[in-house]
VEXSE-974673 format. One line per field, with one value per residue (C-alpha): z, x, y; residue in one letter; residue number from 1. Coordinates in nm, 3 decimals. Layout:
pz Z;...
px X;...
py Y;...
code a;...
pos NUM;...
END
This chain:
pz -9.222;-8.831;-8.586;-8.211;-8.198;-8.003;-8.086;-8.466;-8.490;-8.359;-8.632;-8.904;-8.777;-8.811;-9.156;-9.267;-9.361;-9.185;-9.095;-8.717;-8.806;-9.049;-8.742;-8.505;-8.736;-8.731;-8.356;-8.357;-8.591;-8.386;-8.057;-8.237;-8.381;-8.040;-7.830;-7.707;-7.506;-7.247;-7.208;-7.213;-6.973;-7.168;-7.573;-7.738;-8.101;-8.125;-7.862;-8.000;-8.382;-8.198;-8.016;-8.330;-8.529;-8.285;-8.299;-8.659;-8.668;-8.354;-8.480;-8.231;-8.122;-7.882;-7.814;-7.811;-8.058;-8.214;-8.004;-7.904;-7.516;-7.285;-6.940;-6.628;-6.523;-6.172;-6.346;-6.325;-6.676;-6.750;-6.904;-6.964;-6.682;-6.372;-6.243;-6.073;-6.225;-5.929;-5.944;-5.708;-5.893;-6.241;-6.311;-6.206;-6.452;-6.286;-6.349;-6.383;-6.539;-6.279;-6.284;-6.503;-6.763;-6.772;-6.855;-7.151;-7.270;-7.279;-7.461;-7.746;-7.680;-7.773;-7.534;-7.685;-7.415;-7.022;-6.963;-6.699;-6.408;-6.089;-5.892;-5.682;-5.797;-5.585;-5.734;-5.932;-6.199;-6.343;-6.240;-5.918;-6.255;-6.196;-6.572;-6.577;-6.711;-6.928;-7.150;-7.216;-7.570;-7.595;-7.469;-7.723;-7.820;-7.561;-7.266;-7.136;-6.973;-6.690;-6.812;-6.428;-6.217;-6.156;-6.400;-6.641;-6.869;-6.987;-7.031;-7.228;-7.473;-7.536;-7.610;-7.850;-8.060;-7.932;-7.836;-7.832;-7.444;-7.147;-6.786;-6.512;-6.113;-5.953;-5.515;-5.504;-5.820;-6.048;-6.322;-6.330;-6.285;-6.555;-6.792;-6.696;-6.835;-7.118;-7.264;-7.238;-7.094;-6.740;-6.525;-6.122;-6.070;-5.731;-5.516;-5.547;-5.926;-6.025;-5.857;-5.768;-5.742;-5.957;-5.888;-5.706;-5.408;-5.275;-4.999;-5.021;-4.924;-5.232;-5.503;-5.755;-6.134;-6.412;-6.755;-7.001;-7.355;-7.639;-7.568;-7.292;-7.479;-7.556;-7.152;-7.047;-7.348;-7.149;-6.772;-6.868;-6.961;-6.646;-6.381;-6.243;-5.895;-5.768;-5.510;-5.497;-5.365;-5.041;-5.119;-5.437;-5.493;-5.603;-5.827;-6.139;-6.410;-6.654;-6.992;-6.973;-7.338;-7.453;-7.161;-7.248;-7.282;-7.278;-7.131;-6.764;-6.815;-6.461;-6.261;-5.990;-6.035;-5.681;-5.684;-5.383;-5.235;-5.084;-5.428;-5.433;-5.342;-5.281;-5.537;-5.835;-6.175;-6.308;-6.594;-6.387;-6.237;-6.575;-6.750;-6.405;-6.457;-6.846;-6.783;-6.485;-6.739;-7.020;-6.766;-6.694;-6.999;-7.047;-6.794;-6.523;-6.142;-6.035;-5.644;-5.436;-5.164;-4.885;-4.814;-4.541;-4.419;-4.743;-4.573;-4.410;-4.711;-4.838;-4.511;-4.440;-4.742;-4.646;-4.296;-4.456;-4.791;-4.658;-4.381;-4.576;-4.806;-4.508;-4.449;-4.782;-4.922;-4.648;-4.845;-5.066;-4.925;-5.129;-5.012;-5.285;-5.562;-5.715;-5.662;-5.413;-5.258;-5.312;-5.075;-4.734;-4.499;-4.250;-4.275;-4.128;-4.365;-4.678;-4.563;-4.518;-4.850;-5.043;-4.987;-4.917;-5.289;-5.439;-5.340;-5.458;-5.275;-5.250;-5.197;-4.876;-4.784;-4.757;-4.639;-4.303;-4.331;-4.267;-4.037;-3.791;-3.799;-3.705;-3.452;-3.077;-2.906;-3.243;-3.426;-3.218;-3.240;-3.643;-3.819;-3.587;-3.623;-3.993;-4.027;-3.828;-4.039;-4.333;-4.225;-4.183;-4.543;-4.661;-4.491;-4.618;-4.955;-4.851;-4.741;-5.035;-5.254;-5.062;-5.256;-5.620;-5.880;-5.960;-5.887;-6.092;-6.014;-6.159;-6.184;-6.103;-5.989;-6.256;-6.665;-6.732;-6.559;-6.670;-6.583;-6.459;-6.168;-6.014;-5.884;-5.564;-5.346;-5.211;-5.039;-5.388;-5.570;-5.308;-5.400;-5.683;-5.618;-5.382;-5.588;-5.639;-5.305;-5.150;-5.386;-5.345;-4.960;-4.999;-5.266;-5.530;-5.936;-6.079;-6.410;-6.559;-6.908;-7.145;-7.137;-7.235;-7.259;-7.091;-7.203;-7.312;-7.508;-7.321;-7.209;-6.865;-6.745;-6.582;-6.305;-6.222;-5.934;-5.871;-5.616;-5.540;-5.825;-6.025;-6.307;-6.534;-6.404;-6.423;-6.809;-6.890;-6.724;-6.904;-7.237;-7.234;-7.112;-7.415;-7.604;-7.589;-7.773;-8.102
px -1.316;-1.360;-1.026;-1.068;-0.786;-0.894;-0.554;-0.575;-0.956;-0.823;-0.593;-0.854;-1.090;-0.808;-0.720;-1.059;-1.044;-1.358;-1.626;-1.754;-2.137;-1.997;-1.788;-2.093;-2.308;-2.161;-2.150;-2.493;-2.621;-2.355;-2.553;-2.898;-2.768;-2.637;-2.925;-2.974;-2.667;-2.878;-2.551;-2.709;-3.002;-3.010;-2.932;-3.112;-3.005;-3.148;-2.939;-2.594;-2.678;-2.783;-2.395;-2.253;-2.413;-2.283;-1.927;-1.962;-1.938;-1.745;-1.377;-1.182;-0.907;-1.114;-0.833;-1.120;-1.339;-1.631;-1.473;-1.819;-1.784;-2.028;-2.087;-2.170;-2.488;-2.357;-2.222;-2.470;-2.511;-2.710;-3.068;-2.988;-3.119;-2.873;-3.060;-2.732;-2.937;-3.198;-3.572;-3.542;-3.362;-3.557;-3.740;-3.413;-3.285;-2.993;-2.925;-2.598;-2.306;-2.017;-1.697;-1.607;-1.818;-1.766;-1.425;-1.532;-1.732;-1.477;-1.297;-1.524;-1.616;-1.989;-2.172;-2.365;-2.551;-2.535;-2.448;-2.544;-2.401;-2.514;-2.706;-2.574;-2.245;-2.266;-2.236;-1.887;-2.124;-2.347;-2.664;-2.811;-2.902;-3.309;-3.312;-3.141;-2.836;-2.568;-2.424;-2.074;-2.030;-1.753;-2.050;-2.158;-2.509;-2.553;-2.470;-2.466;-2.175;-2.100;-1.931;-1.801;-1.923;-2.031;-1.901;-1.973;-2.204;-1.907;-1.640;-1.903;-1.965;-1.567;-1.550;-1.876;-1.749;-2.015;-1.736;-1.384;-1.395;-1.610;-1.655;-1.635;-1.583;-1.411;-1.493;-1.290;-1.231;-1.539;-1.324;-1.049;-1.256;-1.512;-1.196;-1.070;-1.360;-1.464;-1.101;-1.049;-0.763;-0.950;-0.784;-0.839;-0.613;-0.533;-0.824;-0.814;-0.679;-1.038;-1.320;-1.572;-1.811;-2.140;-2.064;-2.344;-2.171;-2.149;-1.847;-1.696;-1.335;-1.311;-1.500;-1.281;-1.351;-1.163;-1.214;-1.197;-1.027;-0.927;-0.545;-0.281;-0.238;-0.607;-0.653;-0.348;-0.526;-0.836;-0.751;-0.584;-0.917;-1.115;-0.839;-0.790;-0.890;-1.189;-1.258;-1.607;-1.434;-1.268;-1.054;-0.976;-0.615;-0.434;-0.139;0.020;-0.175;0.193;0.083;0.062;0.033;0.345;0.545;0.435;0.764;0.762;1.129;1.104;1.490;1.649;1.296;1.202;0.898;0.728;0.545;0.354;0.367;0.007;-0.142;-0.064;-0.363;-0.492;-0.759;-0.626;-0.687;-0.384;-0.451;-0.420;-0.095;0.019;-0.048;0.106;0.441;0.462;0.396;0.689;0.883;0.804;0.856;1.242;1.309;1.309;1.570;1.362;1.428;1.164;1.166;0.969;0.790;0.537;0.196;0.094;-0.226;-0.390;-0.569;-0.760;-0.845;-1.173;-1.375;-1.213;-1.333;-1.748;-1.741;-1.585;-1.772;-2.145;-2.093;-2.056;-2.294;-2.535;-2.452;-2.487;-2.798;-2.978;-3.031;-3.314;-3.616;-3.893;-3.899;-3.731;-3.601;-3.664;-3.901;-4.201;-4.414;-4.824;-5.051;-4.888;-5.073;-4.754;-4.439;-4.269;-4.450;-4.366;-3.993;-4.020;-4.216;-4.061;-3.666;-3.832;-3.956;-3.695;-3.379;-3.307;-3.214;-2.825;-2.855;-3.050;-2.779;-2.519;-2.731;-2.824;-2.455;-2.362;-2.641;-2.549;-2.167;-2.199;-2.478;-2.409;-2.190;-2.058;-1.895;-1.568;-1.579;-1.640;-1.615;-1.273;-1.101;-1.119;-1.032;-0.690;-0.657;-0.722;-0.404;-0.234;-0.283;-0.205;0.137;0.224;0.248;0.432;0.684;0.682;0.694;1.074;1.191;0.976;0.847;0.553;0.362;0.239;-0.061;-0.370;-0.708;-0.926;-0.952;-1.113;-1.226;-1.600;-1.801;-2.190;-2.456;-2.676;-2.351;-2.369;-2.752;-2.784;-2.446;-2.304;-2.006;-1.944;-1.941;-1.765;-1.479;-1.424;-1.280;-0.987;-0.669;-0.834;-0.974;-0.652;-0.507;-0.837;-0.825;-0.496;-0.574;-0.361;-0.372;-0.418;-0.474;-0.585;-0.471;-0.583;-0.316;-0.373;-0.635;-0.814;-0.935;-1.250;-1.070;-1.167;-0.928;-0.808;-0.627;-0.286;-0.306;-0.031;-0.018;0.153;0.272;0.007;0.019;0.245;-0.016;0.273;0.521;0.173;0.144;0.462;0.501;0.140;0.259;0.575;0.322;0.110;0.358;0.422;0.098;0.215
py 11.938;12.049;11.898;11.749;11.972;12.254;12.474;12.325;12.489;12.790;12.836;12.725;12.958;13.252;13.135;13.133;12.798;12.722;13.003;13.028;12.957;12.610;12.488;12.542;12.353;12.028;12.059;12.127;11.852;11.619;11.682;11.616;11.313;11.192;11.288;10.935;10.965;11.217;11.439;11.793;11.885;12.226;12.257;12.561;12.559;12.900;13.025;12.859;13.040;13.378;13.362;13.260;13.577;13.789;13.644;13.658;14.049;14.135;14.231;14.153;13.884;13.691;13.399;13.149;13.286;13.085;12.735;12.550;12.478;12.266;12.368;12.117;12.236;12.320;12.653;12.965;13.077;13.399;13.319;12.978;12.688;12.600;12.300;12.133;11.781;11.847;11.869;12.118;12.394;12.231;12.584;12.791;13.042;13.278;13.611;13.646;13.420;13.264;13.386;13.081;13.052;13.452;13.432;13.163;13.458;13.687;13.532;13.420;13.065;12.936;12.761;12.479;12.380;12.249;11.913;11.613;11.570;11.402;11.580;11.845;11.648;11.365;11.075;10.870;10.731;11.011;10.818;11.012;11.318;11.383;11.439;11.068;10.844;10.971;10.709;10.680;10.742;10.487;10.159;9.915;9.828;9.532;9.746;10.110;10.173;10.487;10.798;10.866;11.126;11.385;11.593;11.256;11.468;11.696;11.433;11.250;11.531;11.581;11.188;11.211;11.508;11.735;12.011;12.144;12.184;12.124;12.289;12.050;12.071;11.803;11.800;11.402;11.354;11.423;11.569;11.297;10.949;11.069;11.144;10.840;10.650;10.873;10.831;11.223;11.475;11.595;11.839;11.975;12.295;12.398;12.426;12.870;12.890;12.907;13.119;12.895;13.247;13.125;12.756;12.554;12.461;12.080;12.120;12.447;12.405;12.093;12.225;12.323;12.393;12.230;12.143;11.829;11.872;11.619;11.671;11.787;12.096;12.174;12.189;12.407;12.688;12.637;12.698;12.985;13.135;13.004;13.090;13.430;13.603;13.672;13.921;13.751;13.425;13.412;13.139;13.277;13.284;13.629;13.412;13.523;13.271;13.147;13.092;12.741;12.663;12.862;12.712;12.316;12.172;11.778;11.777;11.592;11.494;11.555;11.572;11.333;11.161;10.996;10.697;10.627;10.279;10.311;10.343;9.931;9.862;9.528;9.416;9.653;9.496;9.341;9.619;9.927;9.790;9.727;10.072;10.267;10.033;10.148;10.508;10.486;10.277;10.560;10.846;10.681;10.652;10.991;11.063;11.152;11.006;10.735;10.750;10.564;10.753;10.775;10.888;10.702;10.874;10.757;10.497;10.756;10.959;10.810;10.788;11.134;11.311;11.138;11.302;11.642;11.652;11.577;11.779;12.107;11.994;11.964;12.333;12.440;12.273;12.444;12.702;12.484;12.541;12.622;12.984;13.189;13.040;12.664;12.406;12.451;12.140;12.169;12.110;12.233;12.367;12.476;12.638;12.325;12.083;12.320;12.303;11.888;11.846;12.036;11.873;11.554;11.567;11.797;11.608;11.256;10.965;11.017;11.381;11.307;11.098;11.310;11.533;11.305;11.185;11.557;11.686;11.395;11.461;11.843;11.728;11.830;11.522;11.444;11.718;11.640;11.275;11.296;11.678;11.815;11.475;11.466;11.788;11.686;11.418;11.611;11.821;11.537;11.390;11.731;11.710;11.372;11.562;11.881;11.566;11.390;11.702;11.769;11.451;11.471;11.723;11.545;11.203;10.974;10.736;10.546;10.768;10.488;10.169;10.011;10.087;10.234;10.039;9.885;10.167;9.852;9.737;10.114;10.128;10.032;9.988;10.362;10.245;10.022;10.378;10.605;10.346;10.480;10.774;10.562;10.704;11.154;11.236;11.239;11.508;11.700;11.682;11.840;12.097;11.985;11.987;11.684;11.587;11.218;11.145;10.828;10.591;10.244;10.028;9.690;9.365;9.512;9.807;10.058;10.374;10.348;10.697;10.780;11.060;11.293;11.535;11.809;12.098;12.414;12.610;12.424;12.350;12.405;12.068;11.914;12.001;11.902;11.583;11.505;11.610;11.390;11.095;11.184;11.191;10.816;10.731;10.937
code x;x;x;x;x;x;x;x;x;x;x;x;x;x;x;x;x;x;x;x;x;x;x;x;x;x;x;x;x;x;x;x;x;x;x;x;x;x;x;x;x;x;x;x;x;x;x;x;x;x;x;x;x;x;x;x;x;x;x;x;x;x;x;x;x;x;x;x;x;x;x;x;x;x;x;x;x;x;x;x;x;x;x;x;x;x;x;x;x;x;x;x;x;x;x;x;x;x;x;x;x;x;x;x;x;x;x;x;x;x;x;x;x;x;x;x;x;x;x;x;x;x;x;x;x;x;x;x;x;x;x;x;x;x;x;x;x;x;x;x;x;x;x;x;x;x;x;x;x;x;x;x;x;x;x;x;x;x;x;x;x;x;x;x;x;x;x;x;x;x;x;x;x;x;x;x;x;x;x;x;x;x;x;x;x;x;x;x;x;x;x;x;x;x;x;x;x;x;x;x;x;x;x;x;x;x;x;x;x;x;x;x;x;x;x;x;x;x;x;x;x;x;x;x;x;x;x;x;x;x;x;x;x;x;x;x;x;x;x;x;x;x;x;x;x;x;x;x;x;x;x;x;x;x;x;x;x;x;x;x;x;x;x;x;x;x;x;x;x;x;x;x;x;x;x;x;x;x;x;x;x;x;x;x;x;x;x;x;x;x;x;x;x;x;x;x;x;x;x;x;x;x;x;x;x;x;x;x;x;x;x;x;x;x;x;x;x;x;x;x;x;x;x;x;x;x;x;x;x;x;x;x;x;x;x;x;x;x;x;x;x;x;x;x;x;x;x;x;x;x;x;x;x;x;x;x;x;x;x;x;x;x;x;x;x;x;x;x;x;x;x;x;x;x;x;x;x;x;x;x;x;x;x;x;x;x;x;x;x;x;x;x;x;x;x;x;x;x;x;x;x;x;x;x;x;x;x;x;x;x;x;x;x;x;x;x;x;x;x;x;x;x;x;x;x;x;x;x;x;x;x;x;x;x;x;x;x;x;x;x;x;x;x;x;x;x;x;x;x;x;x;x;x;x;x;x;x;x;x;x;x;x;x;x;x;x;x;x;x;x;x;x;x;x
pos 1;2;3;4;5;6;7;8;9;10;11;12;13;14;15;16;17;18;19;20;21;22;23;24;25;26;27;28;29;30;31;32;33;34;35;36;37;38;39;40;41;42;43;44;45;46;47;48;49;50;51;52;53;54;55;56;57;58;59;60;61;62;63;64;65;66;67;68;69;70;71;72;73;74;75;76;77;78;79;80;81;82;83;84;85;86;87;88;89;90;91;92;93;94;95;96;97;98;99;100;101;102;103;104;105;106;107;108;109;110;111;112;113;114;115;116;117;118;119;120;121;122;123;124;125;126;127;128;129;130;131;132;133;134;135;136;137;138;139;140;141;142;143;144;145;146;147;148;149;150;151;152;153;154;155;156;157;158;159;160;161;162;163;164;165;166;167;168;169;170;171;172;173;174;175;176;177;178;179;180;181;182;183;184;185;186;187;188;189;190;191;192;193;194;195;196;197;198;199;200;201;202;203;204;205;206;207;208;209;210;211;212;213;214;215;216;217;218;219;220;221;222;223;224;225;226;227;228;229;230;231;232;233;234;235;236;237;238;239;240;241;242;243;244;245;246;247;248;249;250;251;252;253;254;255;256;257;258;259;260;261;262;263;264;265;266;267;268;269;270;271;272;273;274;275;276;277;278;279;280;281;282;283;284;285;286;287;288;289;290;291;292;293;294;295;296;297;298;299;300;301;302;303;304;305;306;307;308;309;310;311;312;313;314;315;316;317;318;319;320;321;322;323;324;325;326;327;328;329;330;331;332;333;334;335;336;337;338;339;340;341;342;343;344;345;346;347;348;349;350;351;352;353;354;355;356;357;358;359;360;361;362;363;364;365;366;367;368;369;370;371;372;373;374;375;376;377;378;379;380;381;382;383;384;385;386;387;388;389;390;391;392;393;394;395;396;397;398;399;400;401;402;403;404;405;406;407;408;409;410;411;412;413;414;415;416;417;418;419;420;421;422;423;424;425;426;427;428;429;430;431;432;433;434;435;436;437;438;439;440;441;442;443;444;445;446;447;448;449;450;451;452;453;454;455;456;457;458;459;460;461;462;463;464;465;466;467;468;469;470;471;472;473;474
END
């Protein structure tokens, strides 16, 4: 019988308890089973048992040999559809693999297929996809609920046993709301741990690739296999990558933990509030330091992160024009009108946007007045951690503000959405890991996730203070 346990199926697979082709099976005939959750845009079952034959006969110690992976379709894989859930990239097929999903190859893992997302990753609620919803695995009959966003597709398939692992990126927080909701571990590194080389870029200097796993101890085996430099990154960082999973140690005795007073937020469900106290409560009891501490530009953060996030996504969904690559509108009769058709048709409603959103805050007479004074605010957020960081080893916070909600409650109000992202685009304007873990549950018995941030680079502290949290629930 096949574990969630990505570092339990490892060992199976080495003592030949289970044979690579029988674990890849029952992931494949879980995915067909499950196909009414829309979670993949891509499964080729040919594809999966073609990887698994060659696995089958390759002798060597591949660390994730034979593990069945899904990949957020914002990830370039070789000969297999990157369609970032847009009609305009809908017939792209790229030829090469990113640096990611590279690495996964390396080391053995199967890819069964590329999940939903929303497009171009904008979205908290997986429901601006061209290819459509993704349900949250964990709804009930009556009503659909949202698996997050963007990277909702991939946390979705972790919570549905349709894989050991998935891919996701996370630009403010599309890695840790999504986990959040799907009841799943979720983790951000530091924005430069992980090439983004091969990723389909939303706003360049946020974009960071993570990935979603069953357990704390499942993810900290997988980032080691998608972090490394990248010459073929700029802001790739050139850091020593510790062996996370041999390091996990669950002892936070004698570490400070922070716990920011602006994270009281006005409004929070009585829930949320609840869950943070018990994992601070849990946390002390384990002889770590609670300290209360300060980020006071947090205020700032959200309407920060939409003047910095659609502005480079302005810049870099110029690119999409019909000319080389991707969708092309009929019936034009000018360059101009081929250019206007074709991302008037190819980009969907919340894509164009961001995109005017951005255009208008670069635009001459603006850029000062919008673009250079969130970037000094950025800076300024940023600080407030280096601060806070003098005092603490770690913080602990709520992921979101609220359980999984009804797909039918996130249609039509933007601002509504970009809400929900209140408590991870700070972290991500700052370029910090951050992980959400499940922890606890609301009225309606669905997971609600603790987040815990940590210093640049210091993945490991962020482990091990998730790991003792986890540790609670066994």
């Amino acid at each position: 019988m096949k574990s969630k346990s990505l570092k339990e199926t490892i060992k199976s697979l080495e003592a030949k308890k289970i044979s690579i082709k029988e674990l890849n099976d029952e992931y494949i005939k879980n995915i067909k089973e499950k196909n009414n959750l829309n979670i993949f845009i891509h499964f080729d079952e040919q594809k999966i048992i073609d990887q698994v034959n060659k696995l089958e006969i390759d002798n060597s110690n591949k660390k994730l040999k034979g593990i069945p992976i899904a990949i957020k379709d914002l990830f370039c894989t070789k000969d297999m559809p990157t369609t970032a859930a847009s009609k305009i990239l809908e017939n792209f097929n790229p030829t090469y693999e990113s640096f990611v999903t590279q690495n996964l190859l390396d080391d053995g893992a199967v890819f069964v297929g590329k999940t939903n997302c929303d497009e171009f990753a904008m979205g908290s609620a997986n429901n601006t996809s061209y290819f459509g919803n993704t349900i949250n695995p964990l709804s009930n009959d009556d009503e659909p609920l949202a698996p997050g966003g963007s990277s909702g597709g991939s946390a979705a398939a972790v919570a549905a046993d349709l894989c050991l692992g998935a891919t996701g990126t996370d630009t403010g927080g599309s890695i840790r709301q999504p986990a959040s909701f799907c009841g799943v571990v979720g983790i951000k590194p530091t924005y430069g741990l992980c090439s983004r080389w091969g990723i389909t870029a939303f706003a360049s200097s946020l974009d960071q690739a993570g990935v979603f796993t069953n357990n704390v101890e499942d993810a900290s085996i997988l980032l080691e296999s998608i972090s490394g430099f990248d010459s073929r990154d700029s802001t790739s960082a050139n850091v020593n990558i510790p062996n996370y999973s041999k390091n996990l140690n669950s002892d936070i005795s004698g570490k400070t933990v922070g716990i920011p007073n602006e994270y009281s937020i006005e409004g929070t469900p009585e829930e949320i509030s609840q869950i943070w106290e018990d994992a601070i409560k849990y946390i002390e009891s384990k002889g770590a330091k609670i300290k209360k501490i300060s980020l006071p530009h947090t205020k700032y953060a959200l309407p920060t992160y939409y003047i910095i996030a659609p502005a480079e996504a302005s810049s870099n969904l110029a690119r999409y024009d019909g000319v080389k690559y991707g969708f092309r509108a009929d019936e034009i009769n000018s360059l101009d009108e081929m250019y206007e058709n074709t991302r008037g048709k190819g980009f969907g409603k919340e894509v164009k946007r961001r995109i005017l959103i951005g255009t208008y805050v670069l635009s001459a007479g603006y850029y000062d007045a919008y673009y250079l004074k969130a970037q000094k605010v950025r800076k300024l957020i940023a600080n407030d951690f280096n601060d806070a960081f003098k005092d603490c080893d770690f913080i602990v916070t709520p992921t979101a503000p609220s359980a999984a909600f009804p797909l039918s409650a996130s249609q039509d109000d933007p601002i509504k959405m970009y809400l929900n992202d209140i408590f991870t685009v700070p972290a991500s304007l700052a370029g910090l890991p951050g992980i959400s873990i499940p922890f606890g549950k609301d009225k309606n018995n669905l997971p609600l996730g603790i987040q815990i941030l940590g210093k640049h680079f210091d993945e490991q502290q962020v482990f091990n203070a998730a790991y003792c949290l986890e540790k609670s629930y066994e």
